[in-house]
C-alpha positions as CSV (number, residue, x, y, z in Angstrom):
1,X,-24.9,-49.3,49.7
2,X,-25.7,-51.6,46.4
3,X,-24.2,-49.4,44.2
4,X,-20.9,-49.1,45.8
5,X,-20.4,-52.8,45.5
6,X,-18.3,-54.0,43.0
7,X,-19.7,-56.7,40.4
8,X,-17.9,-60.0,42.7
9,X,-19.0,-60.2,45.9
10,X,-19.6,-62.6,48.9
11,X,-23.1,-62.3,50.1
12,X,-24.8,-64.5,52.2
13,X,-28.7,-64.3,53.4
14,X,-30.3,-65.4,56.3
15,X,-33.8,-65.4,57.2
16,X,-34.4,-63.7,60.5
17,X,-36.8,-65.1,63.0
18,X,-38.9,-64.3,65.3
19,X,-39.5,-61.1,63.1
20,X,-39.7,-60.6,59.2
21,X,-37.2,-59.9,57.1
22,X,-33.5,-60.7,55.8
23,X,-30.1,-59.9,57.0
24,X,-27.2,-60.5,54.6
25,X,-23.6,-60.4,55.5
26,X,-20.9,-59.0,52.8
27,X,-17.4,-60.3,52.7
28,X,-14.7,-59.2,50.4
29,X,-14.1,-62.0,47.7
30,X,-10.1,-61.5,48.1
31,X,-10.3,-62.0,51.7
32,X,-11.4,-65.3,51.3
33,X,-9.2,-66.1,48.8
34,X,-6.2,-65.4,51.0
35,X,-7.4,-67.2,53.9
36,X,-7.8,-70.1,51.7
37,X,-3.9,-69.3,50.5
38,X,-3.0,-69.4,53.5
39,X,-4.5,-72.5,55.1
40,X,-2.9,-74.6,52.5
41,X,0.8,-72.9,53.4
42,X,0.7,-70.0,51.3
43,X,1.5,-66.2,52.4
44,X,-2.1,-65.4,52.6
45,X,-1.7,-62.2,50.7
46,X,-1.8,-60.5,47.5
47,X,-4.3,-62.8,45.5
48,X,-7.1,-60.7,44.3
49,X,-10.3,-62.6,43.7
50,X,-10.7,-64.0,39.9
51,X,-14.3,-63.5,39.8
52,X,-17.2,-65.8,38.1
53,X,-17.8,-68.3,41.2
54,X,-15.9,-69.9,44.3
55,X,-13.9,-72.8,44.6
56,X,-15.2,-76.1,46.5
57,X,-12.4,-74.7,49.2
58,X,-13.4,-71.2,48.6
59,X,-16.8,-72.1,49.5
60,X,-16.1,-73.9,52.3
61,X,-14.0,-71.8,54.1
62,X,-16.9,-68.8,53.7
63,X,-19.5,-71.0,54.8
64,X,-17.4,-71.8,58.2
65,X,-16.6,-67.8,58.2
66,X,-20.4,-67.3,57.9
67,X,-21.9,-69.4,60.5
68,X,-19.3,-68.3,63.0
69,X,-20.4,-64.7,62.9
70,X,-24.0,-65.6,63.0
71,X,-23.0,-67.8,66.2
72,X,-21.9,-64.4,68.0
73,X,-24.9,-62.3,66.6
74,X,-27.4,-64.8,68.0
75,X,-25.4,-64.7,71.6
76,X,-25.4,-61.1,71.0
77,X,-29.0,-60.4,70.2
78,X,-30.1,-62.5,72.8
79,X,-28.7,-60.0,75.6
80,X,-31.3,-57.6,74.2
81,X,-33.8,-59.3,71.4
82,X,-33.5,-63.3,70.6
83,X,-33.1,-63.6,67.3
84,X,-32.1,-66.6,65.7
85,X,-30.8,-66.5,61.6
86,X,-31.8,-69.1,59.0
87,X,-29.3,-69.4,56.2
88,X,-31.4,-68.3,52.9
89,X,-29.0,-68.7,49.8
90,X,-25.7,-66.9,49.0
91,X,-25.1,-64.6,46.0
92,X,-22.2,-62.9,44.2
93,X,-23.8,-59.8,43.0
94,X,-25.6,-57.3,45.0
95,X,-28.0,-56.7,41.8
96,X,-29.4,-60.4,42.7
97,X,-29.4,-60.2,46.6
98,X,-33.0,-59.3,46.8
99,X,-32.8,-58.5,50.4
100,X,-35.0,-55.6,50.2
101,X,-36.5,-53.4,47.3
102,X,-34.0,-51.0,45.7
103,X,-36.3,-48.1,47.6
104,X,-35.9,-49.6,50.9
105,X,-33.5,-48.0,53.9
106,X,-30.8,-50.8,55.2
107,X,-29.0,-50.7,58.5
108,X,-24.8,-51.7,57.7
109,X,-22.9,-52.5,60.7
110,X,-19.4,-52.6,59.0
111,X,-16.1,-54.1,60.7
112,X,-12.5,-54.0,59.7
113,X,-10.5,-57.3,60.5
114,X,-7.1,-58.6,59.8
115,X,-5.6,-62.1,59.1
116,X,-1.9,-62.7,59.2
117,X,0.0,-61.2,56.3
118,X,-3.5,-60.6,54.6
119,X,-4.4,-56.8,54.2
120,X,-7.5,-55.9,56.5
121,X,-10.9,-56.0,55.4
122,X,-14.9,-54.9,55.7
123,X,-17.1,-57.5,56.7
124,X,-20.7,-55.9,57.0
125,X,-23.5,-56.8,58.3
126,X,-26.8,-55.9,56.4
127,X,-30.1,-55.3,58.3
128,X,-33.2,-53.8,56.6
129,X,-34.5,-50.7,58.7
130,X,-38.2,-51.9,58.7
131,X,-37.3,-54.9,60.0
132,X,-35.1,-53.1,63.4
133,X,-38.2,-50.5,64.2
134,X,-40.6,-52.8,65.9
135,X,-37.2,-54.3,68.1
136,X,-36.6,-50.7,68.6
137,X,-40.1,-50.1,69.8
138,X,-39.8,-53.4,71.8
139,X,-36.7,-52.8,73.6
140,X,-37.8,-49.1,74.3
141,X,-40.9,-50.2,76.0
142,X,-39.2,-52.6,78.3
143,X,-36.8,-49.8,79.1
144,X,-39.6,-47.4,79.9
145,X,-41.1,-50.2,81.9
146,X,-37.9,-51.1,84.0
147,X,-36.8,-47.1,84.6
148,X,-35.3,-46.2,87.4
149,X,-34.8,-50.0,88.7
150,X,-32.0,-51.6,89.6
151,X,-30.2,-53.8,87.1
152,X,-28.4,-56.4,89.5
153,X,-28.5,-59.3,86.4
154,X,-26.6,-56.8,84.1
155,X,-24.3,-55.5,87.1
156,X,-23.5,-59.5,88.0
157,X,-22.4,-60.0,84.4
158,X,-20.5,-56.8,84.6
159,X,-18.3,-57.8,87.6
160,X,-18.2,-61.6,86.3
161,X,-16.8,-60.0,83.0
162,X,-14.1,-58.0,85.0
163,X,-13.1,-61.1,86.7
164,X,-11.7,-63.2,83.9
165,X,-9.9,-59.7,82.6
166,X,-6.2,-60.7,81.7
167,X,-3.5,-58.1,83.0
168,X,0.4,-58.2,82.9
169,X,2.0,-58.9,86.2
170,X,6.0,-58.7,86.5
171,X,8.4,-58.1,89.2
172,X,11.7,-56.3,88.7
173,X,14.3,-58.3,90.6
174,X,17.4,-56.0,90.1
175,X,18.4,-52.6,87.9
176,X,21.6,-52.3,87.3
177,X,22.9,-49.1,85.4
178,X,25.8,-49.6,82.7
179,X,27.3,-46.8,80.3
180,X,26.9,-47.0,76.7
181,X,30.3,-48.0,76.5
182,X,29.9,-50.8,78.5
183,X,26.7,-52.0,76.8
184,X,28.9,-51.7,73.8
185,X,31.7,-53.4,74.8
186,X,29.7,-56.5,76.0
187,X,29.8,-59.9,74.9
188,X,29.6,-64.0,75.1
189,X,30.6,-65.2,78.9
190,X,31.1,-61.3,80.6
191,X,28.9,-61.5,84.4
192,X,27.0,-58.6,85.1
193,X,27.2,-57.9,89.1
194,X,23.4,-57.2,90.5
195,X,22.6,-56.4,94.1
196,X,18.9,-57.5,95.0
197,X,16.9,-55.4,97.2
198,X,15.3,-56.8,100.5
199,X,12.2,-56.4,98.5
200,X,10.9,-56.2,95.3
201,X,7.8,-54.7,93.3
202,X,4.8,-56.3,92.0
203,X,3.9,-54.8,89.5
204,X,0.2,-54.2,87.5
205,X,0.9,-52.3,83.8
206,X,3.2,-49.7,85.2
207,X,1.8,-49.5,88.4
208,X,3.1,-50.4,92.1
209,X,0.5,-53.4,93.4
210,X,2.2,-54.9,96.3
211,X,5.9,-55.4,97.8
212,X,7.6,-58.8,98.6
213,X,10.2,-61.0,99.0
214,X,12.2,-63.6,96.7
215,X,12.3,-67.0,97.8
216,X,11.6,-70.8,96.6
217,X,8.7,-72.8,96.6
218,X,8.3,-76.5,95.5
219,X,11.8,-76.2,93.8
220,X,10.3,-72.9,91.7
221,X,11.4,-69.5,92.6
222,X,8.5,-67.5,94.1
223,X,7.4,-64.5,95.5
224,X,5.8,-63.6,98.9
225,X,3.4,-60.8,99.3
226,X,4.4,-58.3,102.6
227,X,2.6,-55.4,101.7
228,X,-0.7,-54.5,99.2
229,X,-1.3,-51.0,97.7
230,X,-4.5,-51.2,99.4
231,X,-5.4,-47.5,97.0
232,X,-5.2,-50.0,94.1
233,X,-7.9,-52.6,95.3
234,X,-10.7,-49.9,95.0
């Protein structure tokens, strides 16, 4: 991994406790950069990074960057392993990021994001391999202990998660058909003449859920449910 970093770099290490050892995360210089472009009003794309050291805004802006992914890797580790990450120091060049010796295996968890007009970008996550056996062996172990039991905790998280899932509802009040030379020939103040059905679909994605009827509500237009796709409720 080291020696396909080039010589500018954004790494920052963390002390990881309960256990011993480092995790570093690796950001893209010009990433940052742009972000910091664009906060002030700019585009957000096309710097690259100069090199030699960050600005006070620079610096800023990757220390928020920073702590905000090690906010979701401490909720994330605590499903499985708590874990909680002490910032260490940051560094520029991997030669001087003495997270492990130059012998030693790492784990990299890498991830492509995207930020307005920037182009998208590696962030990676750094964990040395020594460090993530005895968690393996850990986590192993209480999944040996717990086989063939039922999970109702995870299942209850499951089902809570499916809850808050957002999906796109509409209703199709009318389809009129037109010719191309009609669509063509349209303009400012022309009426087109739509019959409405006695009812009209709800519909989930591009799928029938339920039937009803137009109608007003509190001075709102709004729609009463007649019948369900029961098939869709399983």
């Amino acid at each position: 991994w080291q020696r396909n970093q080039t010589d500018y770099m954004s790494l920052s290490l963390f002390r990881v406790r309960p256990v011993k050892g480092m995790m570093m995360i690796a950001i893209d210089p010009a990433f940052i950069t742009n972000m910091v472009d664009a906060f002030y009003g700019g585009t957000g794309s096309g710097h690259a990074a100069k090199g030699g050291e960050f600005t006070p805004s620079e610096q800023r802006l990757q220390k928020r960057l920073v702590t905000a992914i090690t906010d979701v890797l401490t909720r994330s580790w605590g499903e499985t392993y708590p874990l909680q990450f002490e910032f260490a120091t940051h560094e520029t060049n991997a030669d001087f990021a003495n997270m492990v010796r130059p012998d030693e295996a790492v784990v990299a968890q890498s991830f492509t994001i995207k930020a307005g007009m920037s182009r998208s970008t590696r962030i990676e996550i750094l964990y040395p391999l020594a460090m993530l056996q005895p968690i393996e062996d850990a986590i192993a172990s209480r999944s040996q202990a717990g086989a063939g039991g039922d999970d109702r905790d995870w299942k209850n998280k499951l089902l809570g998660a499916l809850d808050n899932i957002a999906l796109p509802v509409r209703s199709v009040l009318a389809r009129p058909e037109m010719t191309v030379a009609q669509l063509l020939a349209l303009k400012p103040g022309d009426v087109i003449p739509i019959t409405l059905s006695q009812t009209v679909p709800l519909l989930v994605g591009n799928r029938r859920f339920a039937e009803g009827t137009i109608g007003e509500q509190e001075g709102r237009a709004a729609m009463m449910i007649e019948n369900l796709n029961k098939g869709l409720l399983k």
